[in-house]
ZAMARGU-4260 file (C-alpha; in steps of 0.2 Angstrom, whole numbers, plus 5000, padded with zeros to 4 digits):
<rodrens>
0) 5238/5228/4903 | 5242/5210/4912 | 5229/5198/4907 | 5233/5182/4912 | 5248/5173/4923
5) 5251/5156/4916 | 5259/5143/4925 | 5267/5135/4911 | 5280/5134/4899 | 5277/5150/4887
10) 5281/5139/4872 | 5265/5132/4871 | 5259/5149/4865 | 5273/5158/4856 | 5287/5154/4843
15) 5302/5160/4847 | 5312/5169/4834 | 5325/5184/4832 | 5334/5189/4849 | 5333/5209/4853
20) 5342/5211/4867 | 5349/5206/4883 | 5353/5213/4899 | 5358/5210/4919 | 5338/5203/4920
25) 5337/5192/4907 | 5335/5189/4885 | 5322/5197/4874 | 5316/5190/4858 | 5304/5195/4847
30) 5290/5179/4846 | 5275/5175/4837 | 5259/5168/4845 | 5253/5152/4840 | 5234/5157/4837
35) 5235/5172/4833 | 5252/5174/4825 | 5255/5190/4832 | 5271/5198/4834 | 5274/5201/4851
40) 5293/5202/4862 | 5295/5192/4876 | 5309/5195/4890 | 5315/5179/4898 | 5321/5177/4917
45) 5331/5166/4926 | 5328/5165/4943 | 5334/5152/4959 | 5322/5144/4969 | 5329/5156/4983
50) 5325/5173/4974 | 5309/5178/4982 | 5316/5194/4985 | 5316/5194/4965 | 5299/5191/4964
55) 5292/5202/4974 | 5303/5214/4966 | 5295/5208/4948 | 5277/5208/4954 | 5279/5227/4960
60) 5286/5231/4944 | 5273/5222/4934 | 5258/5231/4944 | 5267/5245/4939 | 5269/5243/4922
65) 5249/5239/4924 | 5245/5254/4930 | 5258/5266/4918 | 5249/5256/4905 | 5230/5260/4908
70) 5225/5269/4892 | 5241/5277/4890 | 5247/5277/4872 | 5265/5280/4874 | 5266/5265/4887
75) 5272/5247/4880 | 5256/5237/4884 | 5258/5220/4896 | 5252/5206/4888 | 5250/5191/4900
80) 5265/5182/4911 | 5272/5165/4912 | 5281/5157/4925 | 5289/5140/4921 | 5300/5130/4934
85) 5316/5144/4936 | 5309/5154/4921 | 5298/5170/4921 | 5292/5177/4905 | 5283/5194/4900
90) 5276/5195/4886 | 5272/5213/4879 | 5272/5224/4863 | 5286/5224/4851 | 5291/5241/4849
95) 5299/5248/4832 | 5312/5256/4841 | 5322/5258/4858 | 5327/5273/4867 | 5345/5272/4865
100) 5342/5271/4846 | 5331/5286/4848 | 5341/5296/4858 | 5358/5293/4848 | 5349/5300/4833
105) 5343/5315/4837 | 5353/5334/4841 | 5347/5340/4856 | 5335/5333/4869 | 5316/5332/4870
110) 5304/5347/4871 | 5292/5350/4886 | 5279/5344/4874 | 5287/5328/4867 | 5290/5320/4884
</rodrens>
């Protein structure tokens, strides 16, 4: 769940360290909070002044990675939300795995049940 938007650089709270991944939306690294030293990932976006259409876009899909996420176990939980001059972090929960990884090592697919 998103708890707090912050309008502020997200380097104040977290430590950057390994990258995970990146994609057509931006880089994800795995970060350590300041306070609490938790390990958490955070996906970084670039975005122009003139990309509202993207933020809309991103405010939809974070309410609904809010709702997914209300107390469902098998969703990543949504930590909190930066948003720093043409930069737009979300912070959520470092997962051990990824699909892809998941997918490529099993035979078949998934059961009625696991999904």
């Amino acid at each position: 769940m998103v708890e707090k938007e912050i309008n502020e650089h997200y380097k104040n709270y977290y430590e950057k360290k390994d990258e995970i991944g990146s994609g057509g939306y931006g880089t994800v690294y795995k970060v350590i909070n300041k306070k609490t030293k938790e390990i958490r990932a955070i996906k970084i976006i670039k975005i122009n002044e003139d990309e509202k259409v993207f933020m809309n876009h991103m405010n939809n899909e974070l309410k609904n990675m809010k709702i997914c996420s209300n107390g469902n176990i098998n969703s990543i939980k949504l930590y909190e939300c930066f948003h720093y001059k043409n930069k737009y972090a979300i912070v959520m929960e470092l997962c051990d795995d990824n699909l892809q990884n998941i997918l490529n090592k099993r035979k078949k697919g998934f059961t009625c049940e696991e999904i």
